[in-house]
FIRO-415297 format. One record per atom (N, C-alpha, C): residue in one letter; x, y, z. Coordinates in steps of 0.2 Angstrom, whole numbers, padded with zeros to 4 digits, always signed. Example, Ala and Ser with C-alpha at 12.3 -4.5 7.8 and 13.67 -1.06 7.14 Angstrom:
2
a+0066-0028+0039/a+0062-0022+0039/a+0066-0016+0039/s+0064-0011+0035/s+0068-0005+0036/s+0064+0000+0039/
***
This chain:
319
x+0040-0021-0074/x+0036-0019-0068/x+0039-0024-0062/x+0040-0030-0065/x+0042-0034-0061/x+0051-0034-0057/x+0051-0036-0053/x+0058-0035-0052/x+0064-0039-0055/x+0070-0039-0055/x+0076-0047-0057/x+0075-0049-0050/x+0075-0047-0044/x+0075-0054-0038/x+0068-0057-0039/x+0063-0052-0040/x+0056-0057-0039/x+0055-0063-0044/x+0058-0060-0050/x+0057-0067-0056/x+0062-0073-0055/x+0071-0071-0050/x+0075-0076-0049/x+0071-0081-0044/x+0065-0077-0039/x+0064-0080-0035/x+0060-0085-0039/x+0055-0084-0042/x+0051-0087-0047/x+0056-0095-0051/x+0058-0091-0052/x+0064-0098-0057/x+0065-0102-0053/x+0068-0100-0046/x+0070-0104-0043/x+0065-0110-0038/x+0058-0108-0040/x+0055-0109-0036/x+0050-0116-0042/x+0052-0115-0047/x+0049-0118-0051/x+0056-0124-0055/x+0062-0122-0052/x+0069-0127-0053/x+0066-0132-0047/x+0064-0129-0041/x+0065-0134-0035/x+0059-0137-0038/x+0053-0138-0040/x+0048-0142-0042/x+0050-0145-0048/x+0054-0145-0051/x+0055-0148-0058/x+0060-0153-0057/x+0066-0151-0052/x+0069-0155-0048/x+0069-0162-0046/x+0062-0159-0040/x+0058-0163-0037/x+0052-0168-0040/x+0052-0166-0046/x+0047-0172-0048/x+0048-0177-0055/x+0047-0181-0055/x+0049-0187-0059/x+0047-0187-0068/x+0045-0179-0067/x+0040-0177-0074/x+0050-0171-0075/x+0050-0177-0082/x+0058-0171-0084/x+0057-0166-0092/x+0053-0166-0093/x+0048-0162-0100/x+0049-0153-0098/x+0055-0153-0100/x+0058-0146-0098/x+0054-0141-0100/x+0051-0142-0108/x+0045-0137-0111/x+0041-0138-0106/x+0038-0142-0103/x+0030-0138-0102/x+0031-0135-0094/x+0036-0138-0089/x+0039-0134-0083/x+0041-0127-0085/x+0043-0126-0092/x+0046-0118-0093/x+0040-0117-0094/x+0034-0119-0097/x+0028-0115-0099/x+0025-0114-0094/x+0025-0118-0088/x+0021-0118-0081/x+0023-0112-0078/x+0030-0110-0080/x+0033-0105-0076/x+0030-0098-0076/x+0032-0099-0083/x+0027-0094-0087/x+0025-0089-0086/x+0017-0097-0086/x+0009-0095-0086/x+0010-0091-0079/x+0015-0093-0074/x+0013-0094-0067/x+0015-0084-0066/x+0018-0082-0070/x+0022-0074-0069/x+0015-0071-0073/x+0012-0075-0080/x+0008-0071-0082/x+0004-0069-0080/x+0001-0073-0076/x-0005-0074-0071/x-0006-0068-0064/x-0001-0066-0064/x-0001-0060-0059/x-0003-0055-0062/x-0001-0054-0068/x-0007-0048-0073/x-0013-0047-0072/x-0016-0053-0069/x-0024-0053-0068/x-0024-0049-0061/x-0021-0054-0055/x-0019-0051-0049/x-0019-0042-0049/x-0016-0041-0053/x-0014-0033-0054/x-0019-0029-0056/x-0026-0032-0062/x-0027-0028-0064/x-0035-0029-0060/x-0037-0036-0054/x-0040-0035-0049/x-0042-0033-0044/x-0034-0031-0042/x-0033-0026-0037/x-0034-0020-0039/x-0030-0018-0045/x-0035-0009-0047/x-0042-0010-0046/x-0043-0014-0049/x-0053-0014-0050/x-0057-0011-0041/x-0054-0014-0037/x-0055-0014-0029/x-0058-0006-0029/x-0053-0003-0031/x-0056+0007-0029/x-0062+0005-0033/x-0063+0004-0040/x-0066+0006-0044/x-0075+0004-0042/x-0073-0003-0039/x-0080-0005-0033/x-0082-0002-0028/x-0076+0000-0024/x-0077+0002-0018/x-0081+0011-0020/x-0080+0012-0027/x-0084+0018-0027/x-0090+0019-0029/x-0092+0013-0032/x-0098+0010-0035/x-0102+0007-0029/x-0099+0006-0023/x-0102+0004-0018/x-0104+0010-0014/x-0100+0015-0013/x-0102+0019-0009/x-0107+0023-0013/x-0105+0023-0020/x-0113+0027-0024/x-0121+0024-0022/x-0119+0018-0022/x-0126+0013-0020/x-0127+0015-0013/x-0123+0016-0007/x-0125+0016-0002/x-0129+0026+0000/x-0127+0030-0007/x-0131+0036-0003/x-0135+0035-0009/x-0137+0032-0012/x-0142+0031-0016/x-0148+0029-0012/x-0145+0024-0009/x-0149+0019-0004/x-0153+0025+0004/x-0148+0030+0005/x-0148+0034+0010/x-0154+0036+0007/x-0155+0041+0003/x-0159+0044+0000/x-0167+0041+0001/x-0166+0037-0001/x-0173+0033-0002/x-0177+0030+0008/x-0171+0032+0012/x-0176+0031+0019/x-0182+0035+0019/x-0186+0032+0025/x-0192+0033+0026/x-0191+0043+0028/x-0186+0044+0031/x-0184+0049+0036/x-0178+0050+0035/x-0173+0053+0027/x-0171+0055+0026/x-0168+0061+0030/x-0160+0062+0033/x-0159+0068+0033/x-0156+0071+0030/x-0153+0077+0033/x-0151+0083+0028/x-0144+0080+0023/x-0140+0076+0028/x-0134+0073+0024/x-0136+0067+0020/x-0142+0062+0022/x-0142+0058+0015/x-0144+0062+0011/x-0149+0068+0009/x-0151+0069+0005/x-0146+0075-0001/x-0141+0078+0003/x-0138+0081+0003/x-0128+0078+0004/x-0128+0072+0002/x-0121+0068+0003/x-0115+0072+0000/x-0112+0071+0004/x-0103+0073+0002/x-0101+0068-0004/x-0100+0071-0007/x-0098+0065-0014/x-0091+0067-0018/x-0086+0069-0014/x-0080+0070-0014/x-0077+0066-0016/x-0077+0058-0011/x-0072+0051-0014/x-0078+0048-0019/x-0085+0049-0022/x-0085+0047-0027/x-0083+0049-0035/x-0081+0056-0033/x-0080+0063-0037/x-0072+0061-0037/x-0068+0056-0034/x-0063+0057-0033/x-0058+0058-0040/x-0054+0060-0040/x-0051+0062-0049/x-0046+0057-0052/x-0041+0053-0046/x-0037+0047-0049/x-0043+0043-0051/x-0049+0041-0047/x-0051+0036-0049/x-0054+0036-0054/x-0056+0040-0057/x-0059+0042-0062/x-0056+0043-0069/x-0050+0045-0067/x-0044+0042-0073/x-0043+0034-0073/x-0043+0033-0067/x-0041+0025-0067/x-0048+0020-0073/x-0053+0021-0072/x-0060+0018-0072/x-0063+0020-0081/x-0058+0025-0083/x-0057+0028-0089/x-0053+0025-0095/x-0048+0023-0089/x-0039+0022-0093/x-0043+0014-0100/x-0041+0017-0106/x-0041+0011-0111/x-0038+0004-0109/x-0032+0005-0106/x-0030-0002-0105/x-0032-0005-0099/x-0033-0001-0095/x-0037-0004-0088/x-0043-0007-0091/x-0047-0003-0094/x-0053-0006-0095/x-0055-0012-0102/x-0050-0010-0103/x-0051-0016-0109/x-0047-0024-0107/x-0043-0024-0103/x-0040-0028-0096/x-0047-0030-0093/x-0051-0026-0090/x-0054-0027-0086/x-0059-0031-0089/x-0062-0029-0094/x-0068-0032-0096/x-0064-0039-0100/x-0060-0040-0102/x-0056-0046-0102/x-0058-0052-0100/x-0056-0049-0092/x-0055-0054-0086/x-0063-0056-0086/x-0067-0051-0088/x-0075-0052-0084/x-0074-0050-0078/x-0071-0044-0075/x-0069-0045-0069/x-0080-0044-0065/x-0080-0046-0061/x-0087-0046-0057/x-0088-0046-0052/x-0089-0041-0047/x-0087-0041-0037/x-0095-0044-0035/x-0102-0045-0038/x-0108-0043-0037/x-0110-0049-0032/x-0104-0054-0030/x-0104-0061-0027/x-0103-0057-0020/x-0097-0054-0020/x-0094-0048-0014/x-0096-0045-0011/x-0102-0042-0012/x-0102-0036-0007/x-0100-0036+0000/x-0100-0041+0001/x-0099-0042+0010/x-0091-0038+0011/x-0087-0040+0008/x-0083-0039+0007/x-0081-0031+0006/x-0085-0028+0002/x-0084-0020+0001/x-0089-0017+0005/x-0095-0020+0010/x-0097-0016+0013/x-0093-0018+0021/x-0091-0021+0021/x-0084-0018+0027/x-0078-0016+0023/x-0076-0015+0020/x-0072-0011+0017/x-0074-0004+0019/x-0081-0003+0015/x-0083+0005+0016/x-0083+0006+0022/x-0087+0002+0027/x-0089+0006+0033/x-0078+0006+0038/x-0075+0001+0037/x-0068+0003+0040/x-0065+0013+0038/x-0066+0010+0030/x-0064+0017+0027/x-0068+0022+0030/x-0074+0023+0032/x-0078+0030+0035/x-0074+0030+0042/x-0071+0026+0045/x-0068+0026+0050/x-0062+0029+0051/x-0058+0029+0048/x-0050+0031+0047/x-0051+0039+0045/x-0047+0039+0051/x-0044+0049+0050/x-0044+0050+0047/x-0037+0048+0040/x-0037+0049+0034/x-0043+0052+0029/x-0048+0046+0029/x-0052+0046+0025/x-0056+0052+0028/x-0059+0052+0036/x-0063+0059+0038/x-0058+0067+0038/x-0054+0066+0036/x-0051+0074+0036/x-0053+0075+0027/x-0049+0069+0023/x-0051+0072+0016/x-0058+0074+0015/x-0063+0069+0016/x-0071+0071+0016/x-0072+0079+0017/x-0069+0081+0025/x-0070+0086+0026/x-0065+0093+0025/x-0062+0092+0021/x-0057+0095+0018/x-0062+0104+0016/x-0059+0109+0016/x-0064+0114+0014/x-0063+0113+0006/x-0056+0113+0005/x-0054+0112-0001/x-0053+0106-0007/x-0051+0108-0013/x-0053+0098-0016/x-0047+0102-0022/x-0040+0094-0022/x-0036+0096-0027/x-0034+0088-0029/x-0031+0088-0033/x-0028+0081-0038/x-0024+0078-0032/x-0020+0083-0029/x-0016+0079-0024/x-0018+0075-0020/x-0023+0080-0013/x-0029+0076-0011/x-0031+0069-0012/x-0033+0070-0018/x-0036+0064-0021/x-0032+0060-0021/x-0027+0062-0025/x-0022+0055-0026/x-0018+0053-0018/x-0020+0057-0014/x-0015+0054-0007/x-0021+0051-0003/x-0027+0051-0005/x-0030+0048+0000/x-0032+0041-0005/x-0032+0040-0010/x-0029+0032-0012/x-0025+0031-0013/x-0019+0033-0012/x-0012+0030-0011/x-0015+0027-0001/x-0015+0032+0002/x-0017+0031+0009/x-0023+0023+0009/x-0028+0024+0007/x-0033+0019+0009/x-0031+0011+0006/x-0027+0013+0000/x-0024+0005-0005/x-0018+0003+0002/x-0014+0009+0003/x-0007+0005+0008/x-0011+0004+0015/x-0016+0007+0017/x-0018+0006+0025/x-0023+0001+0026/x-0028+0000+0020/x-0034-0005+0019/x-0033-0009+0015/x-0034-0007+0012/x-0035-0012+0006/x-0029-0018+0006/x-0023-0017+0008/x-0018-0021+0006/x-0018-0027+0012/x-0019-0024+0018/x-0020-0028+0024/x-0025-0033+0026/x-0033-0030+0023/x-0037-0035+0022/x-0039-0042+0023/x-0040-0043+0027/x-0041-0052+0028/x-0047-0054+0022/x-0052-0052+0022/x-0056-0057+0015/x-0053-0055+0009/x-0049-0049+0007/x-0049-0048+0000/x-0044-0053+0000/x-0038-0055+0006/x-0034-0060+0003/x-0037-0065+0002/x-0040-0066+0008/x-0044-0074+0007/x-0048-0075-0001/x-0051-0068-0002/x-0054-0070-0009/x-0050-0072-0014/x-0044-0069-0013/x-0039-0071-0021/x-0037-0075-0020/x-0034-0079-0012/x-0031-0085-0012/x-0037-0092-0014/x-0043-0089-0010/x-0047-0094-0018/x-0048-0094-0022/x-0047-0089-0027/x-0047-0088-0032/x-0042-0093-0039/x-0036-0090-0033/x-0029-0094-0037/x-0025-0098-0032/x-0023-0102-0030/x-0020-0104-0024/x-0013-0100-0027/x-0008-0098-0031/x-0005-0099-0033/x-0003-0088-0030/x-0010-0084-0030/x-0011-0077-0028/x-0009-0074-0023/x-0009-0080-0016/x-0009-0081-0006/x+0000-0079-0009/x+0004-0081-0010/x+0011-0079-0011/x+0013-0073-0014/x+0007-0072-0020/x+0010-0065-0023/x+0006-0058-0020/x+0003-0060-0017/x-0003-0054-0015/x+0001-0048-0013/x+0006-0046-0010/x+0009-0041-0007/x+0013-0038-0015/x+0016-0043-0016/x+0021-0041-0021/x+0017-0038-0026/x+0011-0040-0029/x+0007-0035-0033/x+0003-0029-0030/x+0001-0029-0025/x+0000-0023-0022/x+0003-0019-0023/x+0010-0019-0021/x+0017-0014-0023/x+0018-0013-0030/x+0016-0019-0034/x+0013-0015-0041/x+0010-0007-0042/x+0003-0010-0039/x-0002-0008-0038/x-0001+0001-0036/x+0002+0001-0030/x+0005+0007-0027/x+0010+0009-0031/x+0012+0007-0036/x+0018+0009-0040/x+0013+0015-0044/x+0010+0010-0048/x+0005+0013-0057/x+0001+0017-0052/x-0003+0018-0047/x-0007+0025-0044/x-0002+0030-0044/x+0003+0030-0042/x+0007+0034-0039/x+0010+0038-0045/x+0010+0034-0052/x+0012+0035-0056/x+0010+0042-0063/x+0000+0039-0059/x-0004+0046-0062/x-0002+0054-0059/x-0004+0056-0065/x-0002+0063-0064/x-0008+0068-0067/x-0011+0072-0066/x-0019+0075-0066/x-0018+0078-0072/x-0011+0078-0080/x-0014+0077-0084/x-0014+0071-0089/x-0014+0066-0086/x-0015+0060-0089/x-0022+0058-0091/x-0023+0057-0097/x-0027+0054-0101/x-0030+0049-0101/x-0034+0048-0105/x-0037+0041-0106/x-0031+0035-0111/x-0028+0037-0114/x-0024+0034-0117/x-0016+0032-0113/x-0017+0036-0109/x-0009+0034-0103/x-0011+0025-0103/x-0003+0023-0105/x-0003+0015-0104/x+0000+0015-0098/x-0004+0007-0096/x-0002+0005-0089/x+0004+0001-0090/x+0008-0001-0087/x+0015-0005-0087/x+0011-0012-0087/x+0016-0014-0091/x+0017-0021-0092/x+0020-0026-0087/x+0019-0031-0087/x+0021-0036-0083/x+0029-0037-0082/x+0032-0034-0086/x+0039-0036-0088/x+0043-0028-0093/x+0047-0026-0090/x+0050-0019-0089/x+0052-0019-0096/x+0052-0025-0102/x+0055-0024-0109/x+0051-0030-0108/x+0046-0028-0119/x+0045-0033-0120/x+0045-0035-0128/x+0052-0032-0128/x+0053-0037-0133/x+0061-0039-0132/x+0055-0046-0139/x+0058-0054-0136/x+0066-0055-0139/x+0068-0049-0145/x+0074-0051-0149/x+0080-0048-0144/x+0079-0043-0137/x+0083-0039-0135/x+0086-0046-0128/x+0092-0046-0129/x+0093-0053-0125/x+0092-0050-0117/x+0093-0044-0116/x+0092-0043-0107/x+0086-0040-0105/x+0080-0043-0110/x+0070-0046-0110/x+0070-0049-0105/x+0066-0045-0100/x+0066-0051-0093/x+0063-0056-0095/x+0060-0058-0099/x+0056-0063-0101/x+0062-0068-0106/x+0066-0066-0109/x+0069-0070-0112/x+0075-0071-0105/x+0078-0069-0101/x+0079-0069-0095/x+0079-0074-0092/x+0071-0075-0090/x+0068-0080-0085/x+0070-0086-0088/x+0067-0088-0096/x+0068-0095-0098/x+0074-0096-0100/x+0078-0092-0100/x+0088-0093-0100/x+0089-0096-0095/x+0088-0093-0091/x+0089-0094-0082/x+0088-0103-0080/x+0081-0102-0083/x+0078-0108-0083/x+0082-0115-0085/x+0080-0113-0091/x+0083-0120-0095/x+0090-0121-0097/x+0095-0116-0095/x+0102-0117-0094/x+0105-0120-0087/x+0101-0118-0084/x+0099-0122-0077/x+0100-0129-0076/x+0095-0132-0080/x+0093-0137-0081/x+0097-0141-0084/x+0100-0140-0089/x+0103-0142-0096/x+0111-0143-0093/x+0114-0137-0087/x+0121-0138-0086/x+0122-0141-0079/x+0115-0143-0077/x+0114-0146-0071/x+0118-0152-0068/x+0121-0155-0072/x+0129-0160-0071/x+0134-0157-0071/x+0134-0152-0073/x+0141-0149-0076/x+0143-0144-0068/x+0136-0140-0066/x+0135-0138-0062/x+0139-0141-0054/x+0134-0146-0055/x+0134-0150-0048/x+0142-0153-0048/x+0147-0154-0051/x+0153-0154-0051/x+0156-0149-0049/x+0155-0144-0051/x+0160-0136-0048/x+0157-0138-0043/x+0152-0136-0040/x+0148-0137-0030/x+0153-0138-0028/x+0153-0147-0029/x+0158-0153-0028/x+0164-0151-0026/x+0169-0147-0033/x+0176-0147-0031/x+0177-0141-0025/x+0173-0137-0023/x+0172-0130-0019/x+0168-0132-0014/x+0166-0139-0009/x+0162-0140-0003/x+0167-0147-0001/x+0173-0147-0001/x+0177-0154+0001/x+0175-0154+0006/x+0173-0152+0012/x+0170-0153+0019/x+0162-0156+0019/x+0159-0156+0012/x+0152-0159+0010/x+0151-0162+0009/x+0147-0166+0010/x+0142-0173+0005/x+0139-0168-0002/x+0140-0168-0006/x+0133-0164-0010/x+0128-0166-0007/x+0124-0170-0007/x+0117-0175-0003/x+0115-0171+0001/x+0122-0168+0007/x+0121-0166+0015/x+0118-0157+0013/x+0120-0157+0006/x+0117-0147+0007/x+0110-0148+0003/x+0108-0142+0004/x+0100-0145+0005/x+0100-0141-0002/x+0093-0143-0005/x+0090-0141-0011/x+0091-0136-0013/x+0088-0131-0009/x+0087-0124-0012/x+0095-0120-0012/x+0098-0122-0008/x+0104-0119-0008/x+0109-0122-0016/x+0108-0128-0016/x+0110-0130-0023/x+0109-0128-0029/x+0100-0125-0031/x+0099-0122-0034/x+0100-0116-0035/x+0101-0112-0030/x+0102-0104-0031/x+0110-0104-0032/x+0114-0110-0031/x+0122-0109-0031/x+0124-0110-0041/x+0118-0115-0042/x+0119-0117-0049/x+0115-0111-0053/x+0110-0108-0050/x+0106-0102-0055/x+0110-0096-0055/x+0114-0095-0049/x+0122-0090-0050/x+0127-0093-0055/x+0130-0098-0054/x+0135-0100-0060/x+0130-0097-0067/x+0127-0097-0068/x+0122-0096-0073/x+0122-0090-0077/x+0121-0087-0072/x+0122-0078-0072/x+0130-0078-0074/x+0133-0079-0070/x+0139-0078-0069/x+0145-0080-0077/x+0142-0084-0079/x+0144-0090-0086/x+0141-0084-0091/x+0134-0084-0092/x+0129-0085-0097/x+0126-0078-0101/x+0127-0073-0094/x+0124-0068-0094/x+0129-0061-0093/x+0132-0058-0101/x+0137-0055-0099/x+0136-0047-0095/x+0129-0045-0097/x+0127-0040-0094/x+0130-0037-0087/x+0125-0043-0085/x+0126-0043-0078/x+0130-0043-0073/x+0133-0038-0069/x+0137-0037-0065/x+0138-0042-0060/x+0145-0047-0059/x+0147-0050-0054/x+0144-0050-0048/x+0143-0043-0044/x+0144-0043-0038/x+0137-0041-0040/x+0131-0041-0044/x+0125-0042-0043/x+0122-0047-0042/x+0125-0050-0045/x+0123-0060-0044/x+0125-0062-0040/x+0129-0059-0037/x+0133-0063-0028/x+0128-0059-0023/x+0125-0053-0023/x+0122-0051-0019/x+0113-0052-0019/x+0113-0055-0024/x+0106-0057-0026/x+0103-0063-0024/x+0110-0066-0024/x+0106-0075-0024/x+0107-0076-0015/x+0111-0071-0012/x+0114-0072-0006/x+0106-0067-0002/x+0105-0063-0005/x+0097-0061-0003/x+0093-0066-0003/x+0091-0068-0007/x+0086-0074-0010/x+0087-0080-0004/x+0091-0083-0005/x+0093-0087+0001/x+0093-0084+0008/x+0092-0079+0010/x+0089-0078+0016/x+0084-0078+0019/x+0078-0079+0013/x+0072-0079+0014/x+0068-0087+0013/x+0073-0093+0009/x+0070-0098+0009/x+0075-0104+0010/x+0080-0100+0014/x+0084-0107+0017/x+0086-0106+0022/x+0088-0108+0028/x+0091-0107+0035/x+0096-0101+0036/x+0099-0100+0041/x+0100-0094+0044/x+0109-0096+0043/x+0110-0098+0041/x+0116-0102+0040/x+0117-0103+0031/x+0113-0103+0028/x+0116-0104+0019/x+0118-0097+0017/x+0116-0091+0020/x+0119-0084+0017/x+0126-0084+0018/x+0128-0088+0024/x+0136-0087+0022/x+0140-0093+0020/x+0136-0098+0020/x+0137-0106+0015/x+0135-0102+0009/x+0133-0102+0005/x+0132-0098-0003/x+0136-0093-0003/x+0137-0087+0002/x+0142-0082-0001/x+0148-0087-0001/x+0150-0091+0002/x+0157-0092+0003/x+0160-0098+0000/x+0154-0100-0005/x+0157-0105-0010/x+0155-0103-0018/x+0151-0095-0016/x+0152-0093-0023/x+0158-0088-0023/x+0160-0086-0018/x+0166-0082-0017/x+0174-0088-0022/x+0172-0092-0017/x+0176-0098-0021/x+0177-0101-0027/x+0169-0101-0031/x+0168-0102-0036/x+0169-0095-0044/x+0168-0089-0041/x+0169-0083-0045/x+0178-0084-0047/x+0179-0086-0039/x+0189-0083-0039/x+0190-0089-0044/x+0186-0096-0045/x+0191-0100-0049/x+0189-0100-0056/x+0181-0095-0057/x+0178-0095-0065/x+0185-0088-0070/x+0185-0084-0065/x+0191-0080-0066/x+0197-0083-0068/x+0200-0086-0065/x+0205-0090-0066/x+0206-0095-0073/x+0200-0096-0074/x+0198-0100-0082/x+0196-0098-0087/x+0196-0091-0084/x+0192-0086-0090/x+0186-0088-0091/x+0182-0089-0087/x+0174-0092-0090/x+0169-0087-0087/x+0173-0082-0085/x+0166-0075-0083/x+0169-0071-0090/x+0165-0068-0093/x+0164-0063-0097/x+0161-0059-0100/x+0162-0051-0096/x+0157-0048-0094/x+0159-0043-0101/x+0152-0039-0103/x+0153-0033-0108/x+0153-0027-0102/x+0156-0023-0102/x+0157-0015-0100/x+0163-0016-0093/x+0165-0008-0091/x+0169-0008-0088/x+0165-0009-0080/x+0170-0010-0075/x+0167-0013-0067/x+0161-0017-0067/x+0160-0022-0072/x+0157-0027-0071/x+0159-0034-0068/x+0163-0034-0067/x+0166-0039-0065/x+0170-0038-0059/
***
């Protein structure tokens, strides 16, 4: 479920901290890394639970409706369409969600503040009052108007972030990238899907003995990293003769060494995937200036790993 950039990004994210600190105990930083990817699993399967509230809330509020002094025709008689809604109700069914769910303990009962501005935004949106008032009621319906309310509300949210980033400080970063999970596995229900339909895993393969397991992968990445991290920093060297190594900053050094990596390690992986991956990456966490410093000393570096025969790709146009 996860992607190869989101995980490189991970590694590398967890090389500069390992780097950085005077603790060199490669096991328990690879454990860290880990925990740190597994740990979004929760993320994932908190964010589903959100519909699953917000329908539970709105139940309680025409329950609540009912019970005024002076009742009208609509409390007593409520539209209960989005509580009748049909994904959720596969969702709130699904065996893995629920046995996930109950796992975690997941519990919102602290929350409500949070989901009664939730609901009252949601009664507010077009979207949500044309569905209500729909003459009609089908799967599609249903599933377009939570696809709609997850990408337009719920994703955007100021307290629900702030709640996860309390939760986990580690969540405030992942928050968007799991929601995109999130909109992935909805979108993925189909109206005849079961209680037994599994949800995706955190990781697109999992198993451990298939060497291109992103999970075996990640701790490749890692610990070859680390381990060739002299060997490394000499190639840089011979291919930056206008450089101090010292003068190039961190994170560019590490995305240049986690490419040689790829590029050595991993015959899978097509050349001009790794050149355009790490060259993404680094435009996101280093200056506006290291996309074309990293393309042009990995350009330099591939042309001389070729000339040594030290790339070795399996299949044709990989390289």
């Amino acid at each position: 479920m996860l992607n190869r950039r989101y995980l490189r990004t991970k590694v590398m994210q967890s090389l500069y901290a390992y780097f950085q600190s005077d603790d060199n105990r490669m096991d328990i930083a690879e454990r860290n890394l880990i925990r740190s990817i597994d740990k979004l699993y929760e993320l994932y399967i908190y964010q589903l639970s959100i519909l699953f509230e917000l329908v539970e809330f709105s139940k309680q509020r025409m329950e609540e409706n009912k019970q005024k002094f002076v009742p009208s025709d609509e409390d007593l008689n409520p539209n209960t369409k989005f509580i009748e809604n049909r994904l959720i109700k596969q969702l709130v069914s699904n065996n893995s969600f629920v046995l996930h769910y109950n796992e975690l303990k997941i519990n919102w009962s602290e929350e409500q503040d949070i989901f009664r501005s939730l609901y009252q935004k949601m009664k507010e949106t077009t979207a949500y009052i044309d569905y209500m008032n729909a003459e009609t009621s089908s799967y599609s319906a249903d599933k377009k108007i939570v696809l709609q309310l997850f990408r337009r509300l719920i994703i955007s949210d100021e307290k629900l972030e702030n709640f996860f980033e309390d939760k986990n400080i580690y969540w405030a970063d992942d928050y968007q990238t799991v929601a995109m999970m999130v909109l992935k596995t909805l979108d993925s229900f189909k109206e005849d899907k079961n209680e037994y339909y599994e949800l995706p895993g955190l990781y697109k393969e999992e198993d451990r003995t298939n060497a291109n397991d992103d999970k075996n992968f990640i701790k490749e990445l890692f610990r070859k990293t680390i381990i060739n991290n002299a060997k490394y920093t000499e190639i840089i060297e011979k291919h930056t003769n206008n450089w101090e190594i010292e003068r190039i900053a961190v994170i560019d050094k590490i995305l240049l060494k986690m490419a040689i990596v790829e590029l050595t390690e991993f015959p899978s992986i097509p050349v001009k995937v790794t050149l355009n991956e790490y060259i993404e990456i680094s435009k996101g966490f280093s200056d506006d200036n290291s996309k074309i410093f990293i393309n042009g000393i990995l350009d330099k570096i591939i042309s001389d790993l070729k000339t040594n025969k030290s790339i070795s790709k399996l299949g044709r146009g990989l390289v």
